[in-house]
N, CA, C and O atoms as a DFTB+ gen file, in Angstrom:
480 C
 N C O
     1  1      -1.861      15.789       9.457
     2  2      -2.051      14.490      10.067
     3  2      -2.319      14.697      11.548
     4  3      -2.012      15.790      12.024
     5  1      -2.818      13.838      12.271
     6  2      -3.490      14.076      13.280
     7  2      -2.803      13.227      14.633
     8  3      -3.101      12.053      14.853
     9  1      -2.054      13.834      15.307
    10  2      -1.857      12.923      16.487
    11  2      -2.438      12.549      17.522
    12  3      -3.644      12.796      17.521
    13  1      -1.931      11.900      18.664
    14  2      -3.096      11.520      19.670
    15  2      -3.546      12.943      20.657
    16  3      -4.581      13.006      21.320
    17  1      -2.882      13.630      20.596
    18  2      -2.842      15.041      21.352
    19  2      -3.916      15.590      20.601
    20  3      -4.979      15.722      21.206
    21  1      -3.870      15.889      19.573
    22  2      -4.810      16.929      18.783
    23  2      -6.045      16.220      18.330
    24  3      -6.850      16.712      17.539
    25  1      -6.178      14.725      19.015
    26  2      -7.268      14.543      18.285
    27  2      -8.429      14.368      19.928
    28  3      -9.633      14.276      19.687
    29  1      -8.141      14.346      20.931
    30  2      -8.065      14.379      22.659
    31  2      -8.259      15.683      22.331
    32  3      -9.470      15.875      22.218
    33  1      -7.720      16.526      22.156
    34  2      -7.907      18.649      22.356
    35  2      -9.309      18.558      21.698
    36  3     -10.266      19.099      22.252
    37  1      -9.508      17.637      20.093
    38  2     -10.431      18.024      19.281
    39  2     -11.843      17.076      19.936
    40  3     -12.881      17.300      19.314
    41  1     -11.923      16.439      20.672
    42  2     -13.209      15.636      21.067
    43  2     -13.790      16.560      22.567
    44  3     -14.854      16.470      23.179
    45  1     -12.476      17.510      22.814
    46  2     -12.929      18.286      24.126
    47  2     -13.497      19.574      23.284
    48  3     -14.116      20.287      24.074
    49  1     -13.507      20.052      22.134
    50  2     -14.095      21.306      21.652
    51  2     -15.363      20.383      20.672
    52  3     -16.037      21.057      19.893
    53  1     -15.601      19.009      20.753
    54  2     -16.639      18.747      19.664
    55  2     -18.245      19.042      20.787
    56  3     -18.354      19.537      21.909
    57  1     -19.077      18.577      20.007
    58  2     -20.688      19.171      20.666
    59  2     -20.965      17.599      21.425
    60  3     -19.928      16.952      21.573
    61  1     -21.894      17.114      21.780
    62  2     -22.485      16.107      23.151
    63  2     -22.839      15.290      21.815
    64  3     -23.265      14.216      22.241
    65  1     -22.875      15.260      20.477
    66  2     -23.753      14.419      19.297
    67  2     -23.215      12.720      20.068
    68  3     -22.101      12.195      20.051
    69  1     -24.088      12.391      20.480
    70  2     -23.869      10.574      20.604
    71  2     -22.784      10.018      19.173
    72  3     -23.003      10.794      18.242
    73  1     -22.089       9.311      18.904
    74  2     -21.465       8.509      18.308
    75  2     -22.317       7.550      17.082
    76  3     -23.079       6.635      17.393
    77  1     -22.045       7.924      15.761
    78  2     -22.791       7.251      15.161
    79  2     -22.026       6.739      13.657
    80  3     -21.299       7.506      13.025
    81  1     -22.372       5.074      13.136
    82  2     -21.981       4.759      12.425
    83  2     -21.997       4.806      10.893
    84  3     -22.965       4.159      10.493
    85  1     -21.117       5.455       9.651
    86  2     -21.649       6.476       8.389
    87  2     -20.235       5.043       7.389
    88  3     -19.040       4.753       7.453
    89  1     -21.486       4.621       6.607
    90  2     -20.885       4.369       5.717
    91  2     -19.834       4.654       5.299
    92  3     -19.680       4.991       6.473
    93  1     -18.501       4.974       4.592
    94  2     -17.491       5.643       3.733
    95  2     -16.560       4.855       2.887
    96  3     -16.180       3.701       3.081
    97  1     -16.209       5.776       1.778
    98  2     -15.416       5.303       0.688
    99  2     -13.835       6.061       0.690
   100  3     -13.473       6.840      -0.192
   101  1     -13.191       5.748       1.595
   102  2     -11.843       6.185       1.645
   103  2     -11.178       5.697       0.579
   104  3     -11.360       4.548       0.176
   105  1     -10.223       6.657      -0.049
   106  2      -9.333       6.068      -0.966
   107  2      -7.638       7.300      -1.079
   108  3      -7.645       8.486      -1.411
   109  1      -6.373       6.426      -0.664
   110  2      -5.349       6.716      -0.736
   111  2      -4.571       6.577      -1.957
   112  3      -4.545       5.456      -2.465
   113  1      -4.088       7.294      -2.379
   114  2      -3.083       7.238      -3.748
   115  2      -1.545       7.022      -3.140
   116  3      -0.990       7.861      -2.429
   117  1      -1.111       6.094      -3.434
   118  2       0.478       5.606      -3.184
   119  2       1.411       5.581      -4.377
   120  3       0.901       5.383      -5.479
   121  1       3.113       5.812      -4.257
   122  2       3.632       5.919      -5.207
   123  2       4.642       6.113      -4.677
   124  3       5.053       6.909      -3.833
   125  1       5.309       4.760      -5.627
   126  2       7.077       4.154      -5.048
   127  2       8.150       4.234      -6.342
   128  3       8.247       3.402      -7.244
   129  1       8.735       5.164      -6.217
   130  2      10.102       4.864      -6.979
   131  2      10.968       3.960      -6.773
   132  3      11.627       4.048      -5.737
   133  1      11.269       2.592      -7.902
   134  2      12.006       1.560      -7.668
   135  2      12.857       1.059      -9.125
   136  3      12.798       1.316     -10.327
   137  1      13.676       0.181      -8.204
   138  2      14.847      -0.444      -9.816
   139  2      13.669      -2.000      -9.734
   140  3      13.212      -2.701      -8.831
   141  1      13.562      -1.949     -11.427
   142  2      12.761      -3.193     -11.713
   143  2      13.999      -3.548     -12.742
   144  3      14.398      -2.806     -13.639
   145  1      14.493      -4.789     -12.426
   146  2      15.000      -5.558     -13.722
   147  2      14.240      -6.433     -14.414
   148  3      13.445      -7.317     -14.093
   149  1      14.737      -5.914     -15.635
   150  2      14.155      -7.123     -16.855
   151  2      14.513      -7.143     -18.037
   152  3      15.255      -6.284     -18.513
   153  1      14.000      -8.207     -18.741
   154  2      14.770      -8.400     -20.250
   155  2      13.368      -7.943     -21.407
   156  3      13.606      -7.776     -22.603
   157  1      12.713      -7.870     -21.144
   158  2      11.500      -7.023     -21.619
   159  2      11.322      -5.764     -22.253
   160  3      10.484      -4.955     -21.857
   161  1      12.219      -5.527     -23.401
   162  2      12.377      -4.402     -23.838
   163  2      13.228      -4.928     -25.154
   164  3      13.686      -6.060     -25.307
   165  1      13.322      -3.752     -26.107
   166  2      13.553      -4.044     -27.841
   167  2      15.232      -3.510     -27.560
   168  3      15.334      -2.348     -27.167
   169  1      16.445      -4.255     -27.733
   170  2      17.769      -3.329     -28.300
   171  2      17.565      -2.561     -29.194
   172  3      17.473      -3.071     -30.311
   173  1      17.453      -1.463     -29.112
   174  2      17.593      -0.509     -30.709
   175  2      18.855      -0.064     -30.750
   176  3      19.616       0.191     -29.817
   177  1      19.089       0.043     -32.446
   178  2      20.294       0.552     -32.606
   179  2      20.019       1.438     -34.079
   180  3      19.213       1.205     -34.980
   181  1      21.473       3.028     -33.867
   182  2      21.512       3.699     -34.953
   183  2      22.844       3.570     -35.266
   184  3      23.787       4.020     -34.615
   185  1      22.896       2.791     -36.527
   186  2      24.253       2.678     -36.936
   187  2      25.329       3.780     -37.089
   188  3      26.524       3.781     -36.796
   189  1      24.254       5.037     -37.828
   190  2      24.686       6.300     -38.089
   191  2      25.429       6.587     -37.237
   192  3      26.655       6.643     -37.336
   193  1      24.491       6.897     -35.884
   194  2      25.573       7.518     -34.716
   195  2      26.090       6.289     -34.062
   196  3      26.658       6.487     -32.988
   197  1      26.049       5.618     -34.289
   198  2      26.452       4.421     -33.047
   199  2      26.561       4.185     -31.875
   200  3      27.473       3.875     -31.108
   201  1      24.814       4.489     -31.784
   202  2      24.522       4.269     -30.515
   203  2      23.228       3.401     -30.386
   204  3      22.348       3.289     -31.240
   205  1      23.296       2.631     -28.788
   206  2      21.883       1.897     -28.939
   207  2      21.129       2.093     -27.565
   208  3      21.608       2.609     -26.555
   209  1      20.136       1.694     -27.691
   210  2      19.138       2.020     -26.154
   211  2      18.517       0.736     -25.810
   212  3      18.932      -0.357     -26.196
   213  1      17.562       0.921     -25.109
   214  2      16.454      -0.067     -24.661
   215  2      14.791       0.797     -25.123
   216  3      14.323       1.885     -24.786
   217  1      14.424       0.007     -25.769
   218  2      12.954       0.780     -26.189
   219  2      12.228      -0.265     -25.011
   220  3      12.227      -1.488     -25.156
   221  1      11.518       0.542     -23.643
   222  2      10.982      -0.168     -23.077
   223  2       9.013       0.056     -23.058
   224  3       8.181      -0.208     -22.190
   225  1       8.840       0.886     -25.007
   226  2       7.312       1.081     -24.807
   227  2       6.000      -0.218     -25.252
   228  3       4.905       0.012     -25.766
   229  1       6.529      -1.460     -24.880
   230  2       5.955      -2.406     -24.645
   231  2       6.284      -2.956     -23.795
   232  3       5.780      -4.078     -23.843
   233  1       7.093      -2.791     -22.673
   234  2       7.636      -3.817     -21.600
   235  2       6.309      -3.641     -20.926
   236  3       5.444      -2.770     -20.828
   237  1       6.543      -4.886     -20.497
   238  2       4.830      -5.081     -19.361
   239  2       5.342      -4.885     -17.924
   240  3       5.563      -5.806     -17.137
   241  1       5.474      -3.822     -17.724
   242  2       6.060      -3.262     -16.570
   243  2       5.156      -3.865     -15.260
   244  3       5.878      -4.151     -14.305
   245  1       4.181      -4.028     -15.114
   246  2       3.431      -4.419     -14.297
   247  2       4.207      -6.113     -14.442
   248  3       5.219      -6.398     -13.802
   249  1       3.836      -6.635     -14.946
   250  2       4.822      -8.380     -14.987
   251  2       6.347      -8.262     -14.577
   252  3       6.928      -9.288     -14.223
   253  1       6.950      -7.172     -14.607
   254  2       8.131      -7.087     -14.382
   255  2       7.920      -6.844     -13.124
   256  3       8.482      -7.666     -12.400
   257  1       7.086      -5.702     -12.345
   258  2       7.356      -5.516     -11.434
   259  2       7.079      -6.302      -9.939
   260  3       7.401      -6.097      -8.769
   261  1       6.228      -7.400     -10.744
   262  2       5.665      -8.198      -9.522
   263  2       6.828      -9.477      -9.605
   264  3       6.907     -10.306      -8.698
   265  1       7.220      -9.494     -10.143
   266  2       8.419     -10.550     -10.857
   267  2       9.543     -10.265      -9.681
   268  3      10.447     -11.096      -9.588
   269  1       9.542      -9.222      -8.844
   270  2      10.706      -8.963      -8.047
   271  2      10.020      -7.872      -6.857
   272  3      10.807      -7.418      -6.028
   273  1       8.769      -7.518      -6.791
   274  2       8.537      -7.259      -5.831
   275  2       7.133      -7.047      -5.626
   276  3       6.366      -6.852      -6.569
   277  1       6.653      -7.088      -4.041
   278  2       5.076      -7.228      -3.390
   279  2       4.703      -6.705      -4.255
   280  3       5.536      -6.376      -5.099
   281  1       3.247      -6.364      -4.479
   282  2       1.984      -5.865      -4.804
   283  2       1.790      -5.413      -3.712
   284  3       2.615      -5.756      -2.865
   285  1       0.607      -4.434      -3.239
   286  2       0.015      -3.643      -2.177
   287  2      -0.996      -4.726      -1.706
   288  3      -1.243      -4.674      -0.501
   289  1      -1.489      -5.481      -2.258
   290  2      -2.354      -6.624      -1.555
   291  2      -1.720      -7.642      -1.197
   292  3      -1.967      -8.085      -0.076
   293  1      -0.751      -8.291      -2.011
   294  2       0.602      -9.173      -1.027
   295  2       0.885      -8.628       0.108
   296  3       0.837      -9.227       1.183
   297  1       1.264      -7.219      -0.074
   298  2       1.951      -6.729       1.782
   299  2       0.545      -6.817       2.608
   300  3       0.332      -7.343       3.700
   301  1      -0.278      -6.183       1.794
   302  2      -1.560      -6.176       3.412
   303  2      -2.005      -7.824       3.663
   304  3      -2.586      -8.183       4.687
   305  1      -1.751      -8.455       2.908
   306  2      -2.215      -9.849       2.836
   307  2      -0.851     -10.595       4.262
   308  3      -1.104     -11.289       5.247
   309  1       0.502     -10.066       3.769
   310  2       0.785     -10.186       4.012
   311  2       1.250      -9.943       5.754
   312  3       1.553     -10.824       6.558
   313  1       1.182      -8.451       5.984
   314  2       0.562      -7.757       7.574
   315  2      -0.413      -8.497       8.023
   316  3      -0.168      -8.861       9.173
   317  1      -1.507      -8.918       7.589
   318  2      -2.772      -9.460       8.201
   319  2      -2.425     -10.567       8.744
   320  3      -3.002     -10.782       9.809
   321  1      -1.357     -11.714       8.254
   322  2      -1.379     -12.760       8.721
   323  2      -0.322     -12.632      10.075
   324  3      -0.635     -13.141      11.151
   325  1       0.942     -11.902       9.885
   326  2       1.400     -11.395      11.074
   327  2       0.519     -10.976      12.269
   328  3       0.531     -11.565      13.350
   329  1      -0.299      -9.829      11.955
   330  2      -0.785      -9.778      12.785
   331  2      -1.557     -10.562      14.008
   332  3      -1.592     -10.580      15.238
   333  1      -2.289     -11.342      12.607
   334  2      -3.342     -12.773      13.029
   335  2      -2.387     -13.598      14.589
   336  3      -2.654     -13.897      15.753
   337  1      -1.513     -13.651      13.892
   338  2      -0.449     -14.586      14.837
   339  2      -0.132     -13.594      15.922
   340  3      -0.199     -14.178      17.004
   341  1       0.266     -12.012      16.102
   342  2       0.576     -11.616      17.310
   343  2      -0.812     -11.546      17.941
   344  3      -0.784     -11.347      19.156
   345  1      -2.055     -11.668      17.373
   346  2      -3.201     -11.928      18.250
   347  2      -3.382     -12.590      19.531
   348  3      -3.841     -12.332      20.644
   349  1      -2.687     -13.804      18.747
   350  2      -2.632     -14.921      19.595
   351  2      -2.131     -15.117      20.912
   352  3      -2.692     -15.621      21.885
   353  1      -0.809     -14.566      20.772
   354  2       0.215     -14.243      21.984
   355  2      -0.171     -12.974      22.757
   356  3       0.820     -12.372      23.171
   357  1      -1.447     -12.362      23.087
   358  2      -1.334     -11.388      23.615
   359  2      -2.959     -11.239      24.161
   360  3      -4.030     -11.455      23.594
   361  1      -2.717     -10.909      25.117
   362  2      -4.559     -10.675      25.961
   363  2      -5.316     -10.209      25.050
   364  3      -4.623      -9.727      24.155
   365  1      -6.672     -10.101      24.800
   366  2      -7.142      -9.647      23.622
   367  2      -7.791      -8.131      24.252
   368  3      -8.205      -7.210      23.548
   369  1      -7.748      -8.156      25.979
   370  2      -8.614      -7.038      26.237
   371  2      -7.070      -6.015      26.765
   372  3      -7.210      -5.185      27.664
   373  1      -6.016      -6.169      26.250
   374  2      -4.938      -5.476      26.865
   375  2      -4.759      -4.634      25.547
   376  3      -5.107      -5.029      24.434
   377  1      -3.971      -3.008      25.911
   378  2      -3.948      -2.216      25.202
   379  2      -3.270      -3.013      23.739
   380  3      -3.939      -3.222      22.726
   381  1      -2.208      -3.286      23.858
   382  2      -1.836      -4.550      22.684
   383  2      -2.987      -5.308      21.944
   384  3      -3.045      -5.605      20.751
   385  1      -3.844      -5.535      22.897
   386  2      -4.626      -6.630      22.218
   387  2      -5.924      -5.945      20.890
   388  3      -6.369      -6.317      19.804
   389  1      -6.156      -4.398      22.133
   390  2      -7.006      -3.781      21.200
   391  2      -6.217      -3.188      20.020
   392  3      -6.718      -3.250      18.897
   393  1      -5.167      -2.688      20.182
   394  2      -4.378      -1.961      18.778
   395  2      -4.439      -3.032      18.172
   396  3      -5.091      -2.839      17.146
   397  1      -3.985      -4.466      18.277
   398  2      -3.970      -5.588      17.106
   399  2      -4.855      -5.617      16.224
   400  3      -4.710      -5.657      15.002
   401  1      -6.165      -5.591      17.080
   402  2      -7.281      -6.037      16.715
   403  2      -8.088      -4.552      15.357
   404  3      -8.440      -4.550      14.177
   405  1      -8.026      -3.603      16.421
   406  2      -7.914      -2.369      15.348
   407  2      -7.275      -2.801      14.289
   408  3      -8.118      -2.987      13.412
   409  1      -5.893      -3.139      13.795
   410  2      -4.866      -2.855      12.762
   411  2      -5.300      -4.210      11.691
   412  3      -5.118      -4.225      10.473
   413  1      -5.939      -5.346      12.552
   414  2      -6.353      -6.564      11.885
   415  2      -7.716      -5.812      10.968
   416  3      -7.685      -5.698       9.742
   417  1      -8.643      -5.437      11.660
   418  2      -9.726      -5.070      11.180
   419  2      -9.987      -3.773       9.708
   420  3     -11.035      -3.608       9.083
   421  1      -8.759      -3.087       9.521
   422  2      -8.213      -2.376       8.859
   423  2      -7.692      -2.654       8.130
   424  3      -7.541      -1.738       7.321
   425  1      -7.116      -3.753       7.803
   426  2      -6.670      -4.374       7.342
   427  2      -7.972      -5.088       6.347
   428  3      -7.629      -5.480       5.232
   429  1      -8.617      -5.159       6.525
   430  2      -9.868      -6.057       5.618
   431  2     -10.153      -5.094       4.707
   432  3      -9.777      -3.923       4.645
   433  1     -11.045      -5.896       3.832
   434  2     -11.730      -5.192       2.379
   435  2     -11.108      -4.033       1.924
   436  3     -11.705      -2.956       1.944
   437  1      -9.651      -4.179       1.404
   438  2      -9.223      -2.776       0.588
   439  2      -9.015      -3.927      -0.587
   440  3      -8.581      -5.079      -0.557
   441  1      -9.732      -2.735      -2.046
   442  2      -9.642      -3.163      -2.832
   443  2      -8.616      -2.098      -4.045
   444  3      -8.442      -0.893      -3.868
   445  1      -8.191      -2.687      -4.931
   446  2      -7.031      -2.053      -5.318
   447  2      -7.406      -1.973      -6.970
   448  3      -7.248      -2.730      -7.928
   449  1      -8.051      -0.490      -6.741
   450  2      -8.811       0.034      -7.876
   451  2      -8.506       0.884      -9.523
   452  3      -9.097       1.467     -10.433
   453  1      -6.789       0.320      -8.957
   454  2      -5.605       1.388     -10.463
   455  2      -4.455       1.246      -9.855
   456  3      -4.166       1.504      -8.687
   457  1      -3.554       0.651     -11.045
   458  2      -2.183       0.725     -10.999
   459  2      -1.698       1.196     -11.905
   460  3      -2.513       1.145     -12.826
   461  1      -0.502       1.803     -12.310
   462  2       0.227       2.348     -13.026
   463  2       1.496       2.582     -13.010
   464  3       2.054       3.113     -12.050
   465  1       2.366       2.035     -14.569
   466  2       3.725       2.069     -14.313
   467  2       4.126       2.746     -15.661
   468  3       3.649       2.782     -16.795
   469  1       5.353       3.332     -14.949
   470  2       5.651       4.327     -15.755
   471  2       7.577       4.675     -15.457
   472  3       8.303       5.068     -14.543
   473  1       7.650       4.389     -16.360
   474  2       9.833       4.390     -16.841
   475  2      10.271       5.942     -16.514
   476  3       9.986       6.820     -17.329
   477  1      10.904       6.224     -15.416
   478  2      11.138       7.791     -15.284
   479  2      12.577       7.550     -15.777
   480  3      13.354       8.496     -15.901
């Protein structure tokens, strides 16, 4: 990962190329271990041994999990509008104003291309 130091060292070893604007398709893979409750699952029982479980290989884990917490487009949906509002309160040409504005703009067009849940 790249801090502000090493990326200042790295524009003093790059070549004179003018600055130019390139399409791109960035894409991050995220992944949260969490307690989801729900009633979404079969009691099984073996009389034999006498014991029972939760069979959870139809729970709609995805319905469960939004049932009790964000989605990744709720939170950025959600950041964006924060942000929107510290816009407001703050010079737009002051170092504040440009990081906002950066973090607002970054905030746009992510689209959320695979989810997956899975009972560890």
């Amino acid at each position: 990962m790249y801090n502000e130091e090493s990326i200042m060292e790295d524009r003093y070893e790059q070549n004179d190329n003018p600055y130019v604007d390139f399409d791109v398709r960035v894409s991050f893979a995220l992944e949260k271990r969490c307690k989801i409750n729900t009633d979404d699952y079969q009691l099984e029982h073996d009389d034999f041994e006498k014991e029972s479980w939760e069979n959870t290989e139809q729970t709609n884990w995805a319905r469960a999990y939004e049932e009790s917490h964000f989605t990744i487009n709720e939170m950025l949906d959600e950041l964006r509008r924060y942000v929107e509002k510290e816009m407001c309160l703050v010079e737009p040409c002051s170092g504040q104003g440009r990081y906002l504005k950066r973090l607002y703009n970054d905030l746009q067009d992510w689209e959320l291309v695979d989810t997956y849940y899975e009972r560890v």
